[in-house]
DSSP file (Angstrom, degrees, kcal/mol; ACC not computed):
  #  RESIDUE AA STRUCTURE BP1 BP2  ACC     N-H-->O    O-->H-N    N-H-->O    O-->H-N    TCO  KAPPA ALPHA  PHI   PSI    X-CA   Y-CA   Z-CA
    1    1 A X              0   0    0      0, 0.0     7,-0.3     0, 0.0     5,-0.0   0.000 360.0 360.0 360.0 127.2  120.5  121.8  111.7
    2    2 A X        -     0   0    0      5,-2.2     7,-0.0     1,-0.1     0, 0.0  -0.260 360.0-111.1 -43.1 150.4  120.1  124.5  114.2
    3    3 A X  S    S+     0   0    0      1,-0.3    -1,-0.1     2,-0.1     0, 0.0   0.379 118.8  51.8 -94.0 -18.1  123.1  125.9  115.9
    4    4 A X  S    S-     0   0    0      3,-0.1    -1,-0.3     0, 0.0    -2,-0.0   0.692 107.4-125.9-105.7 -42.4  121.9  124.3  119.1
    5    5 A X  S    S+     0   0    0      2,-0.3    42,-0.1    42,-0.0    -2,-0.1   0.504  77.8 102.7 118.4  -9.3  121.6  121.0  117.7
    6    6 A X  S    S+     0   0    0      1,-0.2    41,-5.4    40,-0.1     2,-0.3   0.988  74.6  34.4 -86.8 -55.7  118.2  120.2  118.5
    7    7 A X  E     -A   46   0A   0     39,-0.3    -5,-2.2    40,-0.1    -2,-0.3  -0.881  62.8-180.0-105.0 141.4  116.2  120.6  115.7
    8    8 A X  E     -A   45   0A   0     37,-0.8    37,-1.2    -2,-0.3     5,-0.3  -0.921  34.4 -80.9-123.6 168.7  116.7  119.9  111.5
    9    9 A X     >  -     0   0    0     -2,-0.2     4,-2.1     1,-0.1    -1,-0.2   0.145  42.1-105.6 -82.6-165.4  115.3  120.1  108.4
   10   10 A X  H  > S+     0   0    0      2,-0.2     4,-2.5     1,-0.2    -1,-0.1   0.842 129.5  50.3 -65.1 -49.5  112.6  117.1  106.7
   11   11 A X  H  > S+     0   0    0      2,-0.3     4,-1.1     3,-0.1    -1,-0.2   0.858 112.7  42.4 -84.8 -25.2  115.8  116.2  104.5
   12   12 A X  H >4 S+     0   0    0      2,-0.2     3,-0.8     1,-0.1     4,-0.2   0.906 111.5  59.5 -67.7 -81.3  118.4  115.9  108.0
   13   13 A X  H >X S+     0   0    0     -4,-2.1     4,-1.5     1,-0.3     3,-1.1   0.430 105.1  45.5 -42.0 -37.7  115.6  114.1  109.7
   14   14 A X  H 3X S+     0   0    0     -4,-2.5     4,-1.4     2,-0.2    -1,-0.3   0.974 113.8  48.9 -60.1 -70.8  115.6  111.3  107.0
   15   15 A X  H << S+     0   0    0     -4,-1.1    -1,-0.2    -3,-0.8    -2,-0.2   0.593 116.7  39.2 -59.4   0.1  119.2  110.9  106.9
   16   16 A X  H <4 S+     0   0    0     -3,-1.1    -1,-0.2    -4,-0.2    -2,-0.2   0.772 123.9  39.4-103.9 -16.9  119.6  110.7  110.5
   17   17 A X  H  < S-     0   0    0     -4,-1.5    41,-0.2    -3,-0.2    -3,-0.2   0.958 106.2-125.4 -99.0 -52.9  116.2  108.4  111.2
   18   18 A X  S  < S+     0   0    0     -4,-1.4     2,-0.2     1,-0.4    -4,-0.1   0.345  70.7  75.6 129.3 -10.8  116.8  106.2  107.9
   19   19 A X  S    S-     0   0    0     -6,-0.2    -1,-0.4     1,-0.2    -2,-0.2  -0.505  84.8 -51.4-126.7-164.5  113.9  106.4  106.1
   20   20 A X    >>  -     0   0    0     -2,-0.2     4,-3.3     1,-0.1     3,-1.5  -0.135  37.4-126.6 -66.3 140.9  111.7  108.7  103.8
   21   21 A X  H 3> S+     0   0    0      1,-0.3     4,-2.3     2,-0.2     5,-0.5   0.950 112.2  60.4 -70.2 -28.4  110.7  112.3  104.5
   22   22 A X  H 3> S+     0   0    0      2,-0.2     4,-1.1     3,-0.2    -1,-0.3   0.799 103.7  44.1 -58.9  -6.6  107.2  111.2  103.9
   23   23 A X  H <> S+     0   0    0     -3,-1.5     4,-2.0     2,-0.2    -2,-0.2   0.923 116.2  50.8 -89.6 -30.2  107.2  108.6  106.7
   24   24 A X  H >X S+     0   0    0     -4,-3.3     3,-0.7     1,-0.2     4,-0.6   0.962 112.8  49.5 -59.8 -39.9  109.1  111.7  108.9
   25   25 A X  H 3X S+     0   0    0     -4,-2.3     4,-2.3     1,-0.3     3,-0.5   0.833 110.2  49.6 -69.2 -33.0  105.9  113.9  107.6
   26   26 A X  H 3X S+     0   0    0     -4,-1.1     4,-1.3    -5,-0.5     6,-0.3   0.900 111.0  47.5 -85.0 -36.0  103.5  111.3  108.7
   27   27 A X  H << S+     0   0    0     -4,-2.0     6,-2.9    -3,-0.7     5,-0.3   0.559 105.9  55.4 -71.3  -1.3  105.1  111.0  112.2
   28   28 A X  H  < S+     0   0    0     -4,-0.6     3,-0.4    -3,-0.5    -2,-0.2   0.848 113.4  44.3 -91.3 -49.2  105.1  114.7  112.6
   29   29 A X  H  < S+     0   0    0     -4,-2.3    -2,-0.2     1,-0.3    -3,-0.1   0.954 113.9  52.9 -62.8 -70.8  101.0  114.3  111.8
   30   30 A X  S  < S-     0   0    0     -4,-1.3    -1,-0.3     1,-0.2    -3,-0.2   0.408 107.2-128.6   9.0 -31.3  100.6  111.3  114.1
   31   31 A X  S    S+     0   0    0     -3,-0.4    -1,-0.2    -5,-0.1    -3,-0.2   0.551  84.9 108.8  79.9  -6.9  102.1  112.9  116.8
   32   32 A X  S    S+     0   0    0     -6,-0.3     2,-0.3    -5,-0.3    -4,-0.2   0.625  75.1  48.9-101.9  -8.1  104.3  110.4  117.5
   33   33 A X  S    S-     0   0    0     -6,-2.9     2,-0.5    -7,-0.1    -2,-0.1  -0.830  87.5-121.8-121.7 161.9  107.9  112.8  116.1
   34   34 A X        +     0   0    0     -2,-0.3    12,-2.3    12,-0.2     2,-0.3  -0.962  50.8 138.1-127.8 109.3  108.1  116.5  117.6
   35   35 A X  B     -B   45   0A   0     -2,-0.5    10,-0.3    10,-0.2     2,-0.2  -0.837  30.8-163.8-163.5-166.0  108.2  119.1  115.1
   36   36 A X        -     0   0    0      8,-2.0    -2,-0.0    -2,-0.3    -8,-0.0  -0.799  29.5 -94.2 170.3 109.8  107.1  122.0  114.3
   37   37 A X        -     0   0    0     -2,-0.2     2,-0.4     3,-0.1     6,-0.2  -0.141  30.0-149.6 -66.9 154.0  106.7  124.7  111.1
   38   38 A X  B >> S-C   42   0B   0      4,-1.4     3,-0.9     5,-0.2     4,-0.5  -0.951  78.0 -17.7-113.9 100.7  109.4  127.4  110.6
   39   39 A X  T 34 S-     0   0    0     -2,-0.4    -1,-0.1     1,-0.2     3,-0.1   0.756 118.0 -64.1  30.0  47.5  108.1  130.4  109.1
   40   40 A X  T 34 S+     0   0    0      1,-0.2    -1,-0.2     2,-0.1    -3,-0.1   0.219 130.8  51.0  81.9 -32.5  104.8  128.9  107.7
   41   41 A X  T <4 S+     0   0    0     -3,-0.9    -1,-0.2     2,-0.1    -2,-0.2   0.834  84.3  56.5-101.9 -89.4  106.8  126.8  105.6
   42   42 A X  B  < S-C   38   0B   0     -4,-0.5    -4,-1.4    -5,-0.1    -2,-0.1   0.069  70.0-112.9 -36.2 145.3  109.5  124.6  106.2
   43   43 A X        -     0   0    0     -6,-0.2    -5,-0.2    -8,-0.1     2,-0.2  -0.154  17.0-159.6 -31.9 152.9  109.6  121.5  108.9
   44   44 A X        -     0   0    0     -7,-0.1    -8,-2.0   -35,-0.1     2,-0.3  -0.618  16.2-161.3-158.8 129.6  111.7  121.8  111.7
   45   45 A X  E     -AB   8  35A   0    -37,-1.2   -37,-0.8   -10,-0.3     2,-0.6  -0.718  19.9-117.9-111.5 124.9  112.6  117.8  113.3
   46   46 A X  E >>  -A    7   0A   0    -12,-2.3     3,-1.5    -2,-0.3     4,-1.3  -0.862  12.7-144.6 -56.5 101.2  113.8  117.0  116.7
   47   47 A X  H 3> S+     0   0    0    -41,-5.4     4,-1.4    -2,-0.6   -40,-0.1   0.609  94.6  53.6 -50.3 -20.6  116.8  115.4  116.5
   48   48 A X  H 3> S+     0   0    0      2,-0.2     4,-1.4     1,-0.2    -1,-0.2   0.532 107.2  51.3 -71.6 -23.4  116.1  113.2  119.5
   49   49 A X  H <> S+     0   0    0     -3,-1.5     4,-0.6   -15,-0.2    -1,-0.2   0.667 105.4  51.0 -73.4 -24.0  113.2  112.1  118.1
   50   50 A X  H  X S+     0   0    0     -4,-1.3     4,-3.4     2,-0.2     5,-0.2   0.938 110.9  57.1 -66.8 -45.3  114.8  111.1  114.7
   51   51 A X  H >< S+     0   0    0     -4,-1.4     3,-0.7     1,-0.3    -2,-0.2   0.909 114.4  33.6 -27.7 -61.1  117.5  109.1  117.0
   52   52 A X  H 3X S+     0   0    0     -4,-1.4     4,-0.9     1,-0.3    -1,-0.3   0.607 113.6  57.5 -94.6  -3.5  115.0  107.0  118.8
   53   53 A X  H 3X S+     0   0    0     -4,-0.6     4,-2.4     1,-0.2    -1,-0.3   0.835 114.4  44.6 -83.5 -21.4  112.5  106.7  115.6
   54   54 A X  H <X S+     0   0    0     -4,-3.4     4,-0.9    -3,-0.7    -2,-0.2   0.547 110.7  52.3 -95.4   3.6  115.8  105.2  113.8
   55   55 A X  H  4 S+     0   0    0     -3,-0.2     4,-0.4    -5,-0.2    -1,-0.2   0.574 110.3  47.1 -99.1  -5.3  116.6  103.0  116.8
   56   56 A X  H  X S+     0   0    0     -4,-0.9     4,-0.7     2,-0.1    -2,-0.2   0.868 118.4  40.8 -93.2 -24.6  113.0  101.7  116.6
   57   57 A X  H >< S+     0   0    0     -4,-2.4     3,-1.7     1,-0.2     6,-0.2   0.997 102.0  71.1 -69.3 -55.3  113.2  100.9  112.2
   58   58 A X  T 3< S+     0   0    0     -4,-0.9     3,-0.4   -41,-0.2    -1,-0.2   0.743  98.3  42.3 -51.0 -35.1  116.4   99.6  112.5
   59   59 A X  T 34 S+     0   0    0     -4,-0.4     2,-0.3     1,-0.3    -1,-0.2   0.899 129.6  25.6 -40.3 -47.9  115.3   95.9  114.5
   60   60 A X    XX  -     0   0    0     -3,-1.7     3,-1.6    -4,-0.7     4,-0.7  -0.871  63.7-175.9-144.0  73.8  112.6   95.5  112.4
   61   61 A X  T 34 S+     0   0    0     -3,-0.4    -3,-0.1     1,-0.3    -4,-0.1   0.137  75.4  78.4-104.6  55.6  112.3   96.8  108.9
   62   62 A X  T 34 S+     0   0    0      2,-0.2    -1,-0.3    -5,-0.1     4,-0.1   0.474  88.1  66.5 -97.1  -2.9  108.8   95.8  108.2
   63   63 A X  T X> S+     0   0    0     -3,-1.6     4,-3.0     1,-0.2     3,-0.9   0.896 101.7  45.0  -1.1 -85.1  107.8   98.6  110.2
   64   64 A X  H 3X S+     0   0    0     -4,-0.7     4,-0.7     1,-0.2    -1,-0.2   0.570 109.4  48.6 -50.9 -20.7  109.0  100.5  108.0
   65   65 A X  H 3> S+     0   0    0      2,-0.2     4,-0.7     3,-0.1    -1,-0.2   0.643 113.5  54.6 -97.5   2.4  107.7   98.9  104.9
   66   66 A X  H <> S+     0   0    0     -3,-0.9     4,-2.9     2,-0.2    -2,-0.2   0.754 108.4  46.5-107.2 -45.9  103.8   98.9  106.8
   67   67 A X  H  X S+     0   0    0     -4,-3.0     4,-0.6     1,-0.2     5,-0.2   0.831 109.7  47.9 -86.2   3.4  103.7  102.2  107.5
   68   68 A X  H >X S+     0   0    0     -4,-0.7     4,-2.7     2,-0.2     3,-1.4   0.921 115.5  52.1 -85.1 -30.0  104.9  103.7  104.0
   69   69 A X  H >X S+     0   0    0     -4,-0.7     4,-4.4     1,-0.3     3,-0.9   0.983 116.0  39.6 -56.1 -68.1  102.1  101.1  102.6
   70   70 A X  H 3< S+     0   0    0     -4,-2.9    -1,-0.3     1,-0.3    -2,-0.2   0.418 112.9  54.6 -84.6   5.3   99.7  102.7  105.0
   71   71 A X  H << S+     0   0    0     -3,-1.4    -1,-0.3    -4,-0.6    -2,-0.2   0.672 110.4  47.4 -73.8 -42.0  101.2  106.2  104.3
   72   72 A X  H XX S+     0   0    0     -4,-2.7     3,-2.1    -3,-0.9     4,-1.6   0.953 108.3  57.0 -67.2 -47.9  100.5  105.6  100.6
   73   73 A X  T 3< S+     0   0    0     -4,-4.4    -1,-0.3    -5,-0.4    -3,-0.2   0.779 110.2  46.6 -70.2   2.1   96.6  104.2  101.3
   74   74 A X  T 34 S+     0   0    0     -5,-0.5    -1,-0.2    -3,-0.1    -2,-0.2   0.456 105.7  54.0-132.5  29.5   95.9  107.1  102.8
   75   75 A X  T <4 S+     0   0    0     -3,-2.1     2,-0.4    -4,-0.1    -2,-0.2   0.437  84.2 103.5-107.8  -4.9   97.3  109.7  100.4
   76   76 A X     <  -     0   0    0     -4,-1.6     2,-0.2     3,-0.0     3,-0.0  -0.771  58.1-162.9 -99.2 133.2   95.4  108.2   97.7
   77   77 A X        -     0   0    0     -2,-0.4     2,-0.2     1,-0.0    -2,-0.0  -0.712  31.3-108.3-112.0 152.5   92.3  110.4   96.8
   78   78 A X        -     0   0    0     -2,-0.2     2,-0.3     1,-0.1    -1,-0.0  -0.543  50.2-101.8 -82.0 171.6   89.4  108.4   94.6
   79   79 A X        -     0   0    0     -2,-0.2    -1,-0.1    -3,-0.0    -3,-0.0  -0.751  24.2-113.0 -87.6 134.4   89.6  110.0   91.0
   80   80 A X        -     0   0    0     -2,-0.3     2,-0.2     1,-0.1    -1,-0.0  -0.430  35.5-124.9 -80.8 138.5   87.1  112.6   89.7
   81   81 A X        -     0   0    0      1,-0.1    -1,-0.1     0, 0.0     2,-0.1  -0.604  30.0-116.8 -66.5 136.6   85.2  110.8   86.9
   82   82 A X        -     0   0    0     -2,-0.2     2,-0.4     1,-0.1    -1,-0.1  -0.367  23.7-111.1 -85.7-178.1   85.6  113.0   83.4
   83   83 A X              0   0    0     -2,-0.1    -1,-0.1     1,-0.1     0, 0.0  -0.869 360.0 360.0-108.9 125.6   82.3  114.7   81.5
   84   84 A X              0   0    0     -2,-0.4    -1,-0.1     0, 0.0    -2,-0.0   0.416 360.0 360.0 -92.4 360.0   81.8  112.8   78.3
């Protein structure tokens, strides 16, 4: 976490939101979590956005279980057929 508090890494943001760093990685693409890269590499999370993304899974966690299904269908690439 930053010194300020505001922002942390892929692996804070899961432990404060409740769920997987892919579902934070997929809200970061989405648009819908506030984040940002840190030297080209790294993540960097809003912590206020982890708050309120873990006050909206906690109610309801088929939420959660719809968008990692629909994280997963749309990481799956079809498979290169081999050369016989």
């Amino acid at each position: 976490m930053t010194p300020d508090g505001k922002w942390c890494s892929v692996e804070e943001a899961c432990d404060i939101a409740g769920c997987t760093d892919g579902l934070i990685r997929l809200k970061i693409r989405d648009g819908k979590l506030e984040g940002f890269k840190f030297n080209g590499r790294a993540w960097m999370v809003s912590v206020d956005g982890c708050k309120s993304l873990r006050g909206q899974l906690a109610p309801n966690s088929n939420i959660r279980k719809a968008e990692a299904k629909a994280a997963a269908a749309r990481s799956k690439r079809p498979r290169k057929k081999l050369a016989k």
